[in-house]
Structures are given as C-alpha cells and as structure tokens.
C-alpha positions in Angstrom: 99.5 87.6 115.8 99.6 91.1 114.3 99.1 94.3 115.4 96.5 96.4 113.4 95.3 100.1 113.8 92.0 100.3 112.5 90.2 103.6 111.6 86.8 103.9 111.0 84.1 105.4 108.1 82.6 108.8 107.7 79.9 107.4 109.7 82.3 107.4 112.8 83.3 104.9 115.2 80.6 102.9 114.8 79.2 100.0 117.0 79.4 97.4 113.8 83.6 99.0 113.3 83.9 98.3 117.3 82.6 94.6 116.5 84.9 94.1 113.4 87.7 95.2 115.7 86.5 92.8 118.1 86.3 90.0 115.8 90.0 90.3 114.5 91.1 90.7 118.5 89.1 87.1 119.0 91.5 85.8 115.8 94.3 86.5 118.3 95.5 89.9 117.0 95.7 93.4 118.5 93.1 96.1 117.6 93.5 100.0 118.0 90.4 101.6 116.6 91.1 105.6 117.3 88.0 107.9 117.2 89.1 110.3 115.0 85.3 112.2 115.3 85.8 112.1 119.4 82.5 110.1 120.1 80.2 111.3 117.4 78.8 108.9 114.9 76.1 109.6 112.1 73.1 108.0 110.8 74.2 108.4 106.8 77.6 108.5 105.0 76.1 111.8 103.8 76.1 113.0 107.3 79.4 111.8 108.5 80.9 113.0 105.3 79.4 116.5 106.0 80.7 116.4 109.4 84.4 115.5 108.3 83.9 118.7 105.7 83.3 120.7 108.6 86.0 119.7 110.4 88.4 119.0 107.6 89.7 116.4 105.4 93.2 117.3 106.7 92.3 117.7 110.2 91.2 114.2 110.6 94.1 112.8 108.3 96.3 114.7 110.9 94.1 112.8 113.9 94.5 109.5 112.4 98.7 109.3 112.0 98.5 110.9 115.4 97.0 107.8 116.5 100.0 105.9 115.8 102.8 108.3 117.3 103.5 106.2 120.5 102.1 102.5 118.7 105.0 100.3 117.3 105.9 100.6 114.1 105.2 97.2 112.8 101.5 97.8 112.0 98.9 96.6 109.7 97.1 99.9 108.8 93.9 99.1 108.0 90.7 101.7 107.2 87.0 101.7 106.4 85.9 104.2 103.6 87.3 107.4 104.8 89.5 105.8 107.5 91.8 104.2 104.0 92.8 107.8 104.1 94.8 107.9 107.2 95.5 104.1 106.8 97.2 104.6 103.4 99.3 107.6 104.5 100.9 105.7 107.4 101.2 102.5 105.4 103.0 104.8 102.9 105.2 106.7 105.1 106.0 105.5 108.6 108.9 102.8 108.4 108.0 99.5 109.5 104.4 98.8 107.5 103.4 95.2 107.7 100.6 95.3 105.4 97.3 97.1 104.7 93.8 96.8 104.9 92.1 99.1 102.9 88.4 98.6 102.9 86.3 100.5 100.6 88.5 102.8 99.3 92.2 103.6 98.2 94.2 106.6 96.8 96.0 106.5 94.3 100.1 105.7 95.3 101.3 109.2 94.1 99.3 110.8 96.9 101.6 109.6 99.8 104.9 109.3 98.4 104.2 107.2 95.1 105.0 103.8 96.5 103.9 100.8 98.4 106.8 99.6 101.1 108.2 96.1 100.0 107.2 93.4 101.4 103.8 94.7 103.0 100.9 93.2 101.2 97.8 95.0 100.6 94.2 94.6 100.5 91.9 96.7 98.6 89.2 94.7 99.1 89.6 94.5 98.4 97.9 95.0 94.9 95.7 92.3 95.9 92.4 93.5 94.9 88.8 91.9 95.6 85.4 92.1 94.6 82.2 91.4 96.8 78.9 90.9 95.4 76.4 93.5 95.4 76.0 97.0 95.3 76.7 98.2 98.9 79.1 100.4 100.8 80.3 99.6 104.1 78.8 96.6 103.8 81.0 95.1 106.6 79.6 97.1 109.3 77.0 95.6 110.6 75.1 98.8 112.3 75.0 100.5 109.2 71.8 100.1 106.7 74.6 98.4 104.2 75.2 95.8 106.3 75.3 92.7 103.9 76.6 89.2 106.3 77.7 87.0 103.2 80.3 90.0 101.9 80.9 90.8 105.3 82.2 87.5 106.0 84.6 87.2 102.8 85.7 90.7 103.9 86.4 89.1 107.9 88.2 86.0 105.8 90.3 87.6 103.6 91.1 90.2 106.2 92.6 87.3 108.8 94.3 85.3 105.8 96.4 88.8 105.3 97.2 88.8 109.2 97.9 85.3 109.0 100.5 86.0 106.5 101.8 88.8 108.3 101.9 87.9 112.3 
C-alpha cells in the first residue's frame, strides 16, 4: 500500500480526477486529492488555465505543498497537467519522496532544486517516460471531452505497477 497526494488539472477537481483517485484507493492505496481552486471546476483547459492566471501560478503552487504540511512524508506525489507543478516541487524538496506520478506534464529538474531524490521512481507518463496513443490531453479523466478509455487504462496500469513497487 502507498500513500499518494494527488493534485488535479487546470480544469479543477474534477469528477473523472475524484474517480481516478477512487480507482487507485480500490487498489488498496491511500488518496489525498486537495482542491487547490476551493470547489470550482471549468468546462475547458482554456478556462481553468485563465482561472489559475487570475489567481496565480504561485498561489496555487503555494496551495498545493500546503496540502502536504501535516501528511507523512513518505508520499507518492502525483499531478494531472497543472497539478505536476506542485507534485514535482514536493517530490523535489520535501525529504521522504517515494516516487512520482507526473501525468501530463513535467518541469524541467533545475526548476526545483536540479535533482530527482534517489531511489523514488518517476512516471512521466508518462525517468521512466511513456507514450499513449493519440492526440489528447487529460485523456485519463473521464468527465473531460479528452477522455480516451484505452490510454486511460494504460495510464491506471502503469500508475498501480509504480505503487506496487513502492508500498
């Protein structure tokens, strides 16, 4: 069993992020998923995105290692799109990183602190990098327009093999 904190896209936290949380809680592990946008979700990326500008890229970074303040520090940080950001940073920074889940996106190393902590894989769905077919984002989510089940359920996979490894 391992303990993940999940952040969500630009979209918010999102009925289909809720249901991937839920799907990784029914493989046995625990699931935080913070709000970082405090109940509001969006119909686009374009939307979300413009709503993240609004309240800033920084501010919600902040929000997001927030989350994990009073959480153990052996975590899997893992993060949809937008939620890699906050994901990466604690992965990066906070001592104790089991491994990370970085869906959709990823920063480059040098943002954080320049390194990856030893020892705690990563998946940028893709260190360990993979590529799903088609052309969609947030493919994974399945209440988004994007929503493709086949990637979706390599993603899920792949995803669980990593918290295999690691709990």
């Amino acid at each position: 069993m391992a303990e993940v904190l999940l952040f969500h896209h630009a979209q918010g936290l999102t009925p289909g992020v809720v249901a991937f949380a839920d799907e990784l809680r029914s493989a046995g592990h625990v699931v935080r998923a913070p709000d970082l946008y405090e109940g509001r979700t969006f119909d686009t990326v374009d939307e979300g995105v413009a709503h993240a500008r609004e309240v800033g890229f920084d501010t919600i970074l902040d929000k997001g290692v927030a989350a994990a303040d009073d959480l153990p520090a052996e975590l899997v940080y893992a993060g949809f799109s937008l939620g890699g950001m906050p994901a990466q940073k604690l992965a990066q920074t906070r001592p104790g990183a089991r491994g990370g889940l970085m869906f959709h996106a990823a920063l480059p190393l040098s943002e954080f602190g320049g390194s990856w902590p030893e020892g705690a894989p990563l998946t940028i769905e893709g260190a360990e990098l993979f590529l799903y077919p088609g052309d969609r984002r947030l493919f994974a989510d399945n209440s988004v327009a994007g929503y493709d089940p086949g990637a979706a359920a390599l993603l899920r996979q792949r995803a669980l093999d990593l918290l295999a490894r690691v709990g």
